[in-house]
Structures are given as structure tokens and as C-alpha cells.
C-alpha positions as CSV (number, residue, x, y, z in Angstrom):
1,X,50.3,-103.7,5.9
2,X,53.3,-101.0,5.5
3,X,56.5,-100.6,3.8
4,X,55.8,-101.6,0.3
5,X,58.3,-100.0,-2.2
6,X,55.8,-98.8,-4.3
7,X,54.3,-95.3,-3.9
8,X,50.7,-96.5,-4.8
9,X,50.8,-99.5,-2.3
10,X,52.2,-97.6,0.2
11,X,49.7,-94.6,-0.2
12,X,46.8,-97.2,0.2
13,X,47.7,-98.8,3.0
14,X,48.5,-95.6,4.4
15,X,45.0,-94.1,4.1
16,X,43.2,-97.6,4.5
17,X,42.6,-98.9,1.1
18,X,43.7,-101.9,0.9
19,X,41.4,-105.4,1.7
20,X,43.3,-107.8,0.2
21,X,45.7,-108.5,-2.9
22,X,46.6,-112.1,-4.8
23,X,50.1,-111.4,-4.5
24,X,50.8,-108.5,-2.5
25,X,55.1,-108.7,-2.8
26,X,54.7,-109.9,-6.4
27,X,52.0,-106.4,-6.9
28,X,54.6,-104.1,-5.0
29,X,57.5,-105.1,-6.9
30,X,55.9,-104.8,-10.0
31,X,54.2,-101.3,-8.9
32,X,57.8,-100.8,-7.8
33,X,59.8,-101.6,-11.3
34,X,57.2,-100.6,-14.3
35,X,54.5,-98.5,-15.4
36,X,51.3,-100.6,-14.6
37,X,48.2,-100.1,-16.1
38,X,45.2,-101.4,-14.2
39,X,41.5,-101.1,-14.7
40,X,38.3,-100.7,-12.5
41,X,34.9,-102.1,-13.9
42,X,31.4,-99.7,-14.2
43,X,28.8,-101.2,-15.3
44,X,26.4,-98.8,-16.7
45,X,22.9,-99.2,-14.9
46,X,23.1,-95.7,-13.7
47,X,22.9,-92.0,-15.2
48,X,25.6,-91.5,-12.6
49,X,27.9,-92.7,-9.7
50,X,27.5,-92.0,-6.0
51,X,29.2,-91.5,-3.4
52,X,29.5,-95.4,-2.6
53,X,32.0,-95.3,-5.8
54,X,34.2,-92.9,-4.9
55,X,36.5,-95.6,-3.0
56,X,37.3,-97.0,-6.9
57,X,37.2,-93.6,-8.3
58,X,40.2,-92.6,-5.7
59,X,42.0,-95.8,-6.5
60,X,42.7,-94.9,-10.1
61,X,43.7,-91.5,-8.9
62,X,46.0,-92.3,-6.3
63,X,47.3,-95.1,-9.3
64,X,47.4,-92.7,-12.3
65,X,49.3,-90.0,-9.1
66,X,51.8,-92.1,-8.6
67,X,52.6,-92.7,-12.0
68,X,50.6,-95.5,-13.7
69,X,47.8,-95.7,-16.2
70,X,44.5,-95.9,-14.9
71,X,41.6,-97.2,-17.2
72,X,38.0,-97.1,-16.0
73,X,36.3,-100.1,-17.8
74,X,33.0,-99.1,-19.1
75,X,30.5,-101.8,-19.1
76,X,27.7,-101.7,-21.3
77,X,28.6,-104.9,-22.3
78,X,27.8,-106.9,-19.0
79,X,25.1,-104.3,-17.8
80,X,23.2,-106.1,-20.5
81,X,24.0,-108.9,-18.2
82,X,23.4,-107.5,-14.9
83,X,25.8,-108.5,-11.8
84,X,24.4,-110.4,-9.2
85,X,27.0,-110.0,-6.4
86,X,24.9,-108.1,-3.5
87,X,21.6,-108.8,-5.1
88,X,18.8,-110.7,-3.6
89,X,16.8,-110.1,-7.5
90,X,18.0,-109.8,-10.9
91,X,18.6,-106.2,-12.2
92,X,16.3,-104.6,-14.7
93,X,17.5,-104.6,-18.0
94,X,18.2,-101.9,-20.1
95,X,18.3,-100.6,-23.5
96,X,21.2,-100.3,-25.8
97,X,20.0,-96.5,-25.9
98,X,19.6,-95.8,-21.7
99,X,23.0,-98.0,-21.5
100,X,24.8,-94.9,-23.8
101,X,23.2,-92.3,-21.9
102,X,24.4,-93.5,-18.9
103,X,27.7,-94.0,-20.3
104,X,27.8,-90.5,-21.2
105,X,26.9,-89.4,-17.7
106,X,29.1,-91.8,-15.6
107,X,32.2,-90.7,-18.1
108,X,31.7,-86.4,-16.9
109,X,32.3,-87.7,-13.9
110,X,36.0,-89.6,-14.5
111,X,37.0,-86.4,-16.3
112,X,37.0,-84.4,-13.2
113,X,39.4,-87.4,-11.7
114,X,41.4,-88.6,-14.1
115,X,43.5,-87.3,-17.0
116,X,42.8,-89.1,-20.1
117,X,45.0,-88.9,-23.1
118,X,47.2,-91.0,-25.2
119,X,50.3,-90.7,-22.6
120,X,51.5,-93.7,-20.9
121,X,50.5,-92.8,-17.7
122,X,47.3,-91.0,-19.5
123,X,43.5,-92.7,-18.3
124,X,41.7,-94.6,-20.9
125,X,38.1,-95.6,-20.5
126,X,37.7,-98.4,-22.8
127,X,33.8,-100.3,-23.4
128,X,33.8,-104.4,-22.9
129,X,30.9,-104.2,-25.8
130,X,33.4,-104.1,-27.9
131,X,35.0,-107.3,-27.6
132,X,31.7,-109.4,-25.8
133,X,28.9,-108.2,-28.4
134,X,31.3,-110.0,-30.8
135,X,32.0,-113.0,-29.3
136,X,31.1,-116.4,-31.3
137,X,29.0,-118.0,-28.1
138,X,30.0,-121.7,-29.1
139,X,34.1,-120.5,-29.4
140,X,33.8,-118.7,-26.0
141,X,32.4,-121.9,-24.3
142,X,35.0,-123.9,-25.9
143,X,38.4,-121.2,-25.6
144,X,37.4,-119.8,-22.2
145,X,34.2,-121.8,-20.7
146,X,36.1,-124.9,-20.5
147,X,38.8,-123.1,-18.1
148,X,35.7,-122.0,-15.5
149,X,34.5,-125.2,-12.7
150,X,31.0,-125.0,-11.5
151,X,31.8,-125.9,-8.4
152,X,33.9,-123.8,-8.0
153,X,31.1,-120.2,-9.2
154,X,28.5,-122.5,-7.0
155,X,30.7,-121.3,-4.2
156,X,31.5,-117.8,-5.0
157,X,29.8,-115.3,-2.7
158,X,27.4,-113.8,-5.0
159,X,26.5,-116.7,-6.0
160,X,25.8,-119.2,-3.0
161,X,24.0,-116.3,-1.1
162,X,21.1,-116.0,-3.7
163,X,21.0,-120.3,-3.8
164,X,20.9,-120.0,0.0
165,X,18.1,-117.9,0.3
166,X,16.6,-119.9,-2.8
167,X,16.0,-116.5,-4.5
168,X,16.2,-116.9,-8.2
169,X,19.4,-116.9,-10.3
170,X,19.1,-116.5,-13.8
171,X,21.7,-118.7,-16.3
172,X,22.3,-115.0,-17.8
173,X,23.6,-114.1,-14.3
174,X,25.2,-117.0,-13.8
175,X,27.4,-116.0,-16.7
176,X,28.7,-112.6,-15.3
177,X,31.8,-114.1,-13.2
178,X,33.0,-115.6,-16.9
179,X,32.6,-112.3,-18.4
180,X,34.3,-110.4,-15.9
181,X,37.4,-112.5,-15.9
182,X,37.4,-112.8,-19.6
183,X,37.6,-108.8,-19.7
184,X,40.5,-108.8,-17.4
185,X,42.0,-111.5,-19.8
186,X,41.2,-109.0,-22.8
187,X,42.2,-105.9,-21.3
188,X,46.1,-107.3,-20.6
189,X,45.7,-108.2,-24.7
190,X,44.7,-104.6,-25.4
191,X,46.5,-102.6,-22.4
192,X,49.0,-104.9,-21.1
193,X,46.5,-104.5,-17.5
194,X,48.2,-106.6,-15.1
195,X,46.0,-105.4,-12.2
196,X,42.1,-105.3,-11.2
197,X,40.8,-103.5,-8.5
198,X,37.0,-103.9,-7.1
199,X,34.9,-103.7,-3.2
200,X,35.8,-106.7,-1.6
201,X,32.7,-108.1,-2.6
202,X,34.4,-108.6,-6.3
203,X,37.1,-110.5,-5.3
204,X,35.5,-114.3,-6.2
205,X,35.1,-112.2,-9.8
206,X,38.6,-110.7,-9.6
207,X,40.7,-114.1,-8.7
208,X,38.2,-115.6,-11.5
209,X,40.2,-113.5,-14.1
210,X,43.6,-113.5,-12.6
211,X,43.0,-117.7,-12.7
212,X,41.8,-117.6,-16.0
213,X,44.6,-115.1,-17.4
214,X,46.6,-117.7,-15.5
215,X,45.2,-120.8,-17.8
216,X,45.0,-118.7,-20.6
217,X,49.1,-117.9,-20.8
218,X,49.3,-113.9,-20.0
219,X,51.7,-112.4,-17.9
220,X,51.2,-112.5,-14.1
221,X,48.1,-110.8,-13.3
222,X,46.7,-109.0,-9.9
223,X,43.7,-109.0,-7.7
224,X,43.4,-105.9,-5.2
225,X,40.0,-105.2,-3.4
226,X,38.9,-102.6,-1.0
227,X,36.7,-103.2,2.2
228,X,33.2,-102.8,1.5
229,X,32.4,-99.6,3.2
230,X,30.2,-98.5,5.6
231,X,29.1,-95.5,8.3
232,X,30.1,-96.3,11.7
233,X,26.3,-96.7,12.8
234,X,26.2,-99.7,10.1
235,X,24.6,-97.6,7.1
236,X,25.6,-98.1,3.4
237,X,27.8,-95.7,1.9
238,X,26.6,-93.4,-0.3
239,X,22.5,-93.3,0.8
240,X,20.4,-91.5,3.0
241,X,16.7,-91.5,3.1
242,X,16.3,-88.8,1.2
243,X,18.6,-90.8,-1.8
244,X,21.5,-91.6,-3.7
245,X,24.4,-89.1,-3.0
246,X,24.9,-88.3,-6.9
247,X,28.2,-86.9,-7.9
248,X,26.1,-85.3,-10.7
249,X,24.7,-81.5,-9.8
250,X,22.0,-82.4,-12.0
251,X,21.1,-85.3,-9.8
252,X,22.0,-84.0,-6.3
253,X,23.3,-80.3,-5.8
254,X,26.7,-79.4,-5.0
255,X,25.1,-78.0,-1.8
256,X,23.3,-80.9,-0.5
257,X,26.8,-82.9,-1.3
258,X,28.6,-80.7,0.8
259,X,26.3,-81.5,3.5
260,X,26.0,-85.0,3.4
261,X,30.0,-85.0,4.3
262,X,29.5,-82.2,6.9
263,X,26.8,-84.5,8.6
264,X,28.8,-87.8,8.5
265,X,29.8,-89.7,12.1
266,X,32.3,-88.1,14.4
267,X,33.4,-91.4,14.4
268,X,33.9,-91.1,10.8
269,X,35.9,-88.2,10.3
270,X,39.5,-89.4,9.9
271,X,38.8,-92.4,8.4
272,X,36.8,-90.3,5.7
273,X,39.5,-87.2,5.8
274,X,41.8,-90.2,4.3
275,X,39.4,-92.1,1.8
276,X,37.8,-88.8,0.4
277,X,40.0,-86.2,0.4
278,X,44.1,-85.4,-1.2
279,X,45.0,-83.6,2.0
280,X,48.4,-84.7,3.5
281,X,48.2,-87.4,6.8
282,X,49.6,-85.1,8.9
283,X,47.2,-82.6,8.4
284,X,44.4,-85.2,8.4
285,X,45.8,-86.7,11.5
286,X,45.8,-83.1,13.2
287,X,41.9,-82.5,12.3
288,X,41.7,-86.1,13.6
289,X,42.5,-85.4,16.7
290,X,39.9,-82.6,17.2
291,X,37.2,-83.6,19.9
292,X,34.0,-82.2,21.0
293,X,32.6,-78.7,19.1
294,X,36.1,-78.6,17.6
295,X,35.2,-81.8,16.0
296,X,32.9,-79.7,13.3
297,X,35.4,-78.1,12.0
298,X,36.8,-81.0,10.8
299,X,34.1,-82.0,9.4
300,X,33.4,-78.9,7.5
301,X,37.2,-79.5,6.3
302,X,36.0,-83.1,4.7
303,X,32.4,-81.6,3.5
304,X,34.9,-78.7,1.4
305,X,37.7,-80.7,0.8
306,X,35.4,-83.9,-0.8
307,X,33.3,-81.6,-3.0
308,X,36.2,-79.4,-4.2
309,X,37.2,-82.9,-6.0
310,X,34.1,-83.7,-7.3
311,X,32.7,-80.3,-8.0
312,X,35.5,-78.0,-8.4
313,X,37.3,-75.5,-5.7
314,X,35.5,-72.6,-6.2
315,X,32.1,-74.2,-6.0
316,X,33.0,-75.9,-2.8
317,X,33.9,-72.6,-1.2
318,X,30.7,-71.4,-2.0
319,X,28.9,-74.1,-0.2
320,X,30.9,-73.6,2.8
321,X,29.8,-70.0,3.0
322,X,26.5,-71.1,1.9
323,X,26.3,-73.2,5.2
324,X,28.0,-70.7,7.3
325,X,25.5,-67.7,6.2
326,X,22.6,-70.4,6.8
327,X,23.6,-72.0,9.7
328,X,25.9,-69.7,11.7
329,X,25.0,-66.2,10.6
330,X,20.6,-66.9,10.5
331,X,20.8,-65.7,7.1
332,X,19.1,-66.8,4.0
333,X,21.9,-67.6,1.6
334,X,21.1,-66.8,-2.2
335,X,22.8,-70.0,-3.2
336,X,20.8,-72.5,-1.1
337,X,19.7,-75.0,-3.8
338,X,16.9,-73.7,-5.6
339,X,13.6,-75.3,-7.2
340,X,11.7,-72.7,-9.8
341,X,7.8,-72.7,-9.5
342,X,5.5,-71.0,-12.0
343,X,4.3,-67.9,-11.3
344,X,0.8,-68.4,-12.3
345,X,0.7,-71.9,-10.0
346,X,1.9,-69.9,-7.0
347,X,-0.3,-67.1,-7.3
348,X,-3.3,-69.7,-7.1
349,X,-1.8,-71.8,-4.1
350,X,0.0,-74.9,-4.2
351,X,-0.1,-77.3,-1.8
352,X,2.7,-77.9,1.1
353,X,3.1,-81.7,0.4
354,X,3.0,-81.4,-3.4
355,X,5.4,-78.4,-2.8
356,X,7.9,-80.4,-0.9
357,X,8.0,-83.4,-3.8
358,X,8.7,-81.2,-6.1
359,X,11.7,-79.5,-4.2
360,X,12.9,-82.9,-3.4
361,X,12.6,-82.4,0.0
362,X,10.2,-85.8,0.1
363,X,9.7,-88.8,-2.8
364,X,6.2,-88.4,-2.0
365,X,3.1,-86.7,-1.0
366,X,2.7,-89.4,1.6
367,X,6.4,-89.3,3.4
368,X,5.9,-85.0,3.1
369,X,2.8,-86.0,5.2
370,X,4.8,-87.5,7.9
371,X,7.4,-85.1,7.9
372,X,4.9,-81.9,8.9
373,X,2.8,-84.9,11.3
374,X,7.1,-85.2,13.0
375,X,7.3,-81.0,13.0
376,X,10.0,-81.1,10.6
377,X,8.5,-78.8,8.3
378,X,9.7,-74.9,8.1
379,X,8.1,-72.4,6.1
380,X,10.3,-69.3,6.5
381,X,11.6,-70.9,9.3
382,X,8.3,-71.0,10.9
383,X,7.2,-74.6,11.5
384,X,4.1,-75.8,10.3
385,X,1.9,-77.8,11.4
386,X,-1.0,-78.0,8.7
387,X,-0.4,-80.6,5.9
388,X,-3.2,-78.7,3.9
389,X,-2.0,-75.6,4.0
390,X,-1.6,-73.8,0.4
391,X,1.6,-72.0,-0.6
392,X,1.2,-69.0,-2.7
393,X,2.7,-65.4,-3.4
394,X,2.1,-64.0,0.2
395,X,4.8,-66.8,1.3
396,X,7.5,-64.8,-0.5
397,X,9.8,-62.6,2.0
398,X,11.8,-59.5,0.4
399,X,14.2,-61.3,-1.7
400,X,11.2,-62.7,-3.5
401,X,11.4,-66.4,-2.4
402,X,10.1,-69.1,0.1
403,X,12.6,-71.1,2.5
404,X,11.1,-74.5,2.3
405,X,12.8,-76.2,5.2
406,X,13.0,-80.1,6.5
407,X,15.1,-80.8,9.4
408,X,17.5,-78.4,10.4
409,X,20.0,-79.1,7.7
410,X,18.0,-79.3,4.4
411,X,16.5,-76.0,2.9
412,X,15.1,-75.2,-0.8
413,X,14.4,-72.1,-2.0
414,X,11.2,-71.6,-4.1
415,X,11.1,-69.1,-6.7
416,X,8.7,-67.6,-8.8
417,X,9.0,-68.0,-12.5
């Protein structure tokens, strides 16, 4: 797809966005003639997002960019709810209390994305428990359930693939494809949203609204989704085995984000340079083109370039050197990620496995086991083999800290407090 009119359209296809669309000459010449608003939906069942979000996230930037409002559609209305698309079990649920908190957390990161104001092209993040915690239940099944066919949800994605592998489906469940497309329905009341964005995996729940704003008399609405993204070798965006990539520091330091994009595929690289980054596709196809050793420096180009937008320049930059002191120079950066250790407890020994846990270098005593059983276990960069062994103070070197190592790439520094 090329040579839409519209900036946005264009900018997506470009860089490899786009998955499909309801109405793709209807979107473009609307994207072409008017300020659009259109929305992406969070639910709120984390304290963050990862990195498996960032496609969305940069699809409201590249939108509010090019000169159209953006709103990022809190849900703490259906994450009482719980979406089954992609789920083999129903989702825990959560409190009115844990829902705000993670509100709160998933907002800090939109404000390093998006500017929100009261502009027209200004972000807005508006909450759906504003309009569903209010609904009359016996109205909604008569103004909006009667527009819905069970036939027709029996055969959406999400839904036939938990009846196929007869895992359960809750009825609450069962409801979330109605409240998704009455939101999209509420939002063009609010907003005047003509378009909804989503993974491709959405898109049963997308066309769900754009039918029933269809049935209900709005304007024209818009379905656009995004392939569902994935590593070259098959894995999920936004994991490893150590985790979720957070796009909180609290959760995941800006360190260990820059290195999860410096260790991505060379496969990868352009594909991600495009997704993940603002550089220009000439630059992008330039570092592209890089092959063999050369190929790293490309990478390091993504790791800098992905966490400058989600952690700020200056921090990135630091990371960078960070690696280069670490992995180029043999030195032992100062700003490696850190875990503090009291005093008193490393003075009388603590173990190696317990030490790792508690760095985050393993999610348990058992997996740090297997880690120093594999030899991936550095103290000082001196491997050890003795899962018993006791760290204490005659561990520290003469900046007064321990290099805790797993793997080449991942190092904590333990200090004393």
C-alpha cells in the first residue's frame, strides 16, 4: 500500500504499520480533508505497558505528528471485564483501587509520547468507566444489544478459539466485543472519533464498533489494525525470559531497555529502525544496509534511538556509554543498574542464589541454580561454579561494589548500604 494523500497513511505504510483498514480510500480522504481524532484502547491490568505496546503507542504519535488528535482510551471500565482475545483463561480480576494505580502508571508513560492539552490536535486520555459504570443494563440490551448477532461474536477470533479448544468462556467475557464497539460508538458522541486503531487481533472487536456506529446513525467510522508482531525467530514482542520489557524504570532499568534493543535479530533491525524509532527512512535504510560486524552499529543506533523516546535523550546516551565502557573498554561502568544490599546482611554472607533473585538477575532461587549449574554466573567477572557460595564484604573491589553478572550482557551492581 502507497500513495495515500494523507501524511499519516502514508507514514504508516511507509514504515510498515498498516494490517488492514475498513475503508482505506474513504480513511485517506478523510485523513486527507479534516482534523481526525481517533482513539486506541488500554485496558488497565497492568502497572505499566511494555514494549509489545509501543506499536499503538507510535500510532497516536505518528497521528497526533501529522496533525490529528490522538486519545488513548483508558479502560478501567472493561478491565473489570477482562478481554478474552489471545487468551486460553479468563483474566484475574482486579480492584477498583489496583485498576487506578495502574491507570496512574500506564498514563506517565503517554506523557512522554503524546502532548495532551485542550488544543485540537492536543491528546486526550479519556476513561470508558465513565459512561459503562453508568449504563442501565436492561436499556443497553435493548438500545445497543439488539444491534449485536451471536452468530456472528460465535465466530469472531477470540472467541471461536477458546470454544475450539473447549476452554472456558465466561458470559462476562462474552460481553467485551459489545463493550468495545459501544465505546467507539461513545467516543464519536464525545470526540467526534471517527477512527480505531488496535493489533490485528482487535479487528473482529474494531469492525464490531464501526458496524454498530453504522446501525446506530454516526458519521462514517474507521477500522485500522496493525500486524501482530513478532521477532524473526517467532518470539513475542516485548518478553524475554528474564520478563516483561517495562517502559517504566521502576519496573525495568533504562539500562537493561537499552539492551534488549541492542540484542534484537539482525534480521530485525530495519524493520525495528522503522517501528521504534523517528529517524528519517533514508537514514534507516542506510543503517539497514549494514552487514556483518557493521550490523552492530545499527543496532546500537535502534537500542539509543528507542530509549531516547521512552526515557529521554540524555539518559539514552548514558546507556550507550554505559555499554561501551562495559562491553568495549572492560570497564565497570558506575551506572550499570544497581541493587542496594544492607550492610549488616553482607558483612554476614548472603547467598549467591538469593543474591541473584534479589538483583533480578533470576525469578527464583531455583532458575539462579541452573544458571551457575550452565556457567553463566560471574562474580567480578570471575565465573563461579559453587551455587553455595556466600557473598559478603571481601567480594567488594575498590569502588566498593560487587559485579553480579549472568550471560555476557546482563550485569548488576551490588552495593553496600
Amino acid at each position: 500500500m502507497s500513495g495515500f494523500k494523507s501524511d499519516f497513511l502514508n507514514i504508516l505504510s511507509e514504515r510498515g504499520f498498516i494490517h488492514q483498514m475498513s475503508d482505506a480510500a474513504g480513511l485517506d480522504r478523510l485523513l486527507a480533508g479534516e482534523t481526525v481524532t481517533a482513539y486506541i484502547g488500554f485496558d488497565c491490568t497492568a502497572p505499566s505497558l511494555h514494549a509489545g505496546g509501543l506499536v499503538q503507542i507510535m500510532l497516536l504519535y505518528w497521528l497526533q505528528q501529522t496533525g490529528h488528535r490522538p486519545l488513548a482510551l483508558m479502560g478501567s471500565g472493561t478491565t473489570m471485564v477482562g478481554d478474552p482475545t489471545g487468551k486460553d483463561e479468563s483474566r484475574k480480576i482486579l480492584t477498583r483501587d489496583d485498576i487506578e494505580a495502574n491507570k496512574a502508571g500506564i498514563r506517565k508513560v503517554f506523557d512522554k509520547f503524546l502532548n495532551f492539552g485542550d488544543g485540537p490536535t492536543d491528546a486526550a486520555m479519556p476513561d470508558n468507566a465513565d459512561w459503562l459504570l453508568k449504563l442501565n443494563y436492561i436499556e443497553f440490551l435493548r438500545d445497543v444489544g439488539r444491534h449485536f448477532s451471536v452468530n456472528q461474536m460465535l465466530a469472531r477470533d477470540a472467541v471461536k478459539m477458546r470454544l475450539e479448544r473447549e476452554h472456558h468462556l465466561s458470559f462476562l467475557e462474552f460481553n467485551y466485543m459489545v463493550l468495545q464497539a459501544y465505546d467507539f460508538v461513545e467516543l464519536n458522541r464525545r470526540y467526534d472519533c471517527r477512527l480505531q486503531m488496535g493489533g490485528s487481533d482487535q479487528w473482529g472487536n474494531i469492525v464490531s464498533g464501526v458496524d454498530l456506529g453504522r446501525r446506530a446513525g454516526t458519521a462514517e467510522l474507521y477500522a485500522l489494525t496493525t500486524p501482530l508482531l513478532t521477532t524473526s525467530s517467532g518470539a513475542k514482542m516485548g518478553k524475554t525470559e528474564a520478563g516483561a520489557v517495562w517502559l517504566e524504570a521502576d519496573l525495568l532499568s533504562p539500562y537493561d531497555y537499552w539492551q534488549y534493543w541492542r540484542n534484537c535479530e539482525d534480521a530485525d533491525v530495519g524493520r525495528f529502525l522503522k517501528l521504534f524509532t523517528t529517524l528519517p527512512l533514508d537514514e534507516i535504510a542506510r543503517l539497514e544496509a549494514l552487514d556483518g560486524a557493521e550490523l552492530n552499529e545499527a543496532k546500537k543506533v535502534l537500542a539509543t534511538e528507542a530509549t531516547a523516546l521512552v526515557h529521554g535523550r540524555e539518559v539514552a546516551l548514558v546507556q550507550a556509554e554505559t555499554a561501551r565502557k562495559t562491553f568495549e573498554a572492560g570497564e565497570t561502568a558506575a551506572t550499570l543498574p544497581g541493587v542496594d544490599v544492607d550492610k549488616g546482611e553482607l558483612d554476614s554472607g548472603i547467598g549467591l542464589l538469593t543474591l541473584m533473585v534479589k538483583a533480578g538477575l533470576a525469578t527464583s532461587n531455583g532458575e539462579a541454580r541452573r544458571h551457575v549449574k550452565g556457567g553463566a554466573v560471574r562474580l567480578n567477572d570471575v565465573a563461579i561454579s559453587d551455587e553455595r557460595l556466600q557473598v559478603d564484604g571481601g567480594h567488594l573491589d575498590d569502588d566498593g561494589v560487587i559485579k553480579l553478572s549472568m550471560g555476557k550482557k546482563r550485569h548488576v551492581l551490588v552495593r553496600p548500604q
